[in-house]
Every structure is written in C-alpha cells, then in structure tokens.
Residue, then its C-alpha position, 0 to 999 in steps of 0.5 A: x698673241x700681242x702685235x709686235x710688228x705693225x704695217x702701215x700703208x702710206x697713201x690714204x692711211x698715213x699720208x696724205x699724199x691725194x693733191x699730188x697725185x691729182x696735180x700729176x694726173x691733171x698734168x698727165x691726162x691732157x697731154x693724152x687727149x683725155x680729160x683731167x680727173x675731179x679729186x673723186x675720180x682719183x682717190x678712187x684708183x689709188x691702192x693698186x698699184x700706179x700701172x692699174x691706176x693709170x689704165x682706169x683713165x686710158x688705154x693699155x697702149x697708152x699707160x706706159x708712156x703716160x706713167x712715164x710722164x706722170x712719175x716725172x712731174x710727180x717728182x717735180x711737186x713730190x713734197x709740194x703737197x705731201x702731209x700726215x693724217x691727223x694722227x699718224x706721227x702720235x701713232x707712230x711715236x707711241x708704238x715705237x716708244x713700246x718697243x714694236x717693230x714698224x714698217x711701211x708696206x706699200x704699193x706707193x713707188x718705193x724710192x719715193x717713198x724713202x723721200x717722203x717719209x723722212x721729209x715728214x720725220x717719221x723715217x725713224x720710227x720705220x725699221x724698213x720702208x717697202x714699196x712699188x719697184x723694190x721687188x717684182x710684186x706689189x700688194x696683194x701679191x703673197x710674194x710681197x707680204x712674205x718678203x717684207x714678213x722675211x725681211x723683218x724677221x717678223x711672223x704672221x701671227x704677231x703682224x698687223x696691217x694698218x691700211x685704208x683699201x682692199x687691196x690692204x686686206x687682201x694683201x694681209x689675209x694673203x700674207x695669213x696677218x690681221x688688217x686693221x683699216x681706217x676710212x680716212x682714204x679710198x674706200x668706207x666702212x661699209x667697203x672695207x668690212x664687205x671686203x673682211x677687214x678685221x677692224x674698221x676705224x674712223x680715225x687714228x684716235x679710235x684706232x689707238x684707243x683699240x691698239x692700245x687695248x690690244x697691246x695690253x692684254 
C-alpha cells in the first residue's frame, strides 16, 4: 500500500537546530560545575528526550533544576541558530503538492516546536506538529506513536517515519510503521541499519529519489 501519511522527526532530520542546543548546554553545564560540552559530545544525546539528555552530562539530582535553566536560555536564543537541512523545504512541498498528510513527530519540546516551524515556513505543509510535553509519553513510547497515528486518523500500514536515530526506529517499529532514516543527525548508517531502520539515506536528495519511486508504484 503507497504512504499517505509521512512523520517527520525535526532535530537532525528536518532541522538543524545542533548550535542551540550546544549554546544552551554550554550555558547550563557550568553553572552545575561540569564542563561544557564539544558539538560531538551533544549530538550524541540528542533523540531521547531533554530529561535522558540532560542525565548524560550530571547526575539525577541535579537534572531537574539544570533543564530548568537550559529551557530558559534555549528560549532566549531559539530562533538565533535554528535552520533546515538541506532539503527538507523541497521535501515537504513535493509531498504536499501530492496531497499526503504531513506531521512533526518529535521528542523535541512541543511548544517550541510550534515556534520553529513557522518561524522556517514549513508549519503549513504540517497538518499537526507533536512533541515532548503534549502528552505524557515521548518517543518511543507506543503510547506516542498511537496517539499522534489517533490524531491524524491515519494507519500503520500506509505511515511512515522520516528520522535521524534509534530512538526514530524504535518508535515507528513500536507503532507497527515503517522508518525511513537519513544520517544527516545522531547516528550513521551503520547505526541505524544495526538498530533496523527500513532505509538509510545520505541526504534528503537520495531520499526522494527512493520516495518518489515509492509513491508511484
């Protein structure tokens, strides 16, 4: 059956959002006593969730008020940094023009979200945008993949996740949909074909190219 719902994840698949998360855990870390992380050490965390991000770098009593002030100062710089891949407005505007039903479906805080998207001008091409806080789960709860599934009326069988990470396949393989992957974030191929992506992809351009093949058969 051809895709006619298509998730995407926003850090490290359709933005590119790595400076401000850097800047805020640059900002944050110090104030706790701990170093401040490379670009390396942060790309690393990012997928699961702020609250696991956060307990890679301090300990578990600590991650509370250390999110507290990170949220604060990533709101400060939000849009300061923030851009698409290479790609993904293309992307989006073909789908769209085909008539599929798009969504963001992320582990990204959901308000901030709704912030970035429009400030990038792709919030019209998304029918809903899903994130951290909207519900009591993040990815790769089942619970999420069902509810934003729920939400937009759509089925597993005719859903696919666009992603960058694990935590991507795993959520979509939770939710009985396919996960396509692009190594333009966290994790690389090799990663991301161990962890049973469905597709792995360099770029959005070989992504495409695969979609569009797809989508016409």
């Amino acid at each position: 059956m051809a895709y006619r719902t298509i998730l995407f994840d926003l850090d490290g698949t359709l933005l590119d959002a790595f400076t401000t998360i850097l800047r805020a855990y640059q900002y944050t870390l110090p104030k706790f006593g701990y170093p401040a992380p490379t670009m390396e050490q942060v790309r690393s965390v990012v997928g699961g969730g702020a609250s696991n991000a956060m307990a890679r770098f301090l300990p578990a009593d600590l991650v509370e008020a250390a999110l507290e002030i990170h949220v604060a100062y990533t709101r400060i710089i939000l849009l300061e940094d923030v851009k698409l891949m290479p790609g993904a407005h293309d992307l989006l505007h073909n789908l769209h023009q085909r008539g599929l039903t798009l969504a963001a479906f992320t582990n990204k805080d959901g308000d901030v979200s709704r912030i970035i998207c429009p400030h990038l001008g792709i919030a019209d091409y998304l029918t809903g945008i899903y994130g951290a806080g909207d519900t009591p789960w993040v990815k790769p709860r089942a619970e999420f993949s069902a509810h934003v599934l729920g939400e937009l009326k759509a089925e597993p069988a005719t859903t696919l996740l666009i992603g960058d990470s694990t935590f991507d396949i795993e959520s979509a393989h939770n939710g009985g949909f396919a996960c396509w992957c692009v190594t333009t974030g966290t994790h690389d191929a090799e990663q991301l074909n161990d962890a049973k992506a469905d597709r792995v992809f360099p770029d959005f351009d070989a992504l495409w190219h695969a979609l569009e093949q797809e989508l016409s058969d």
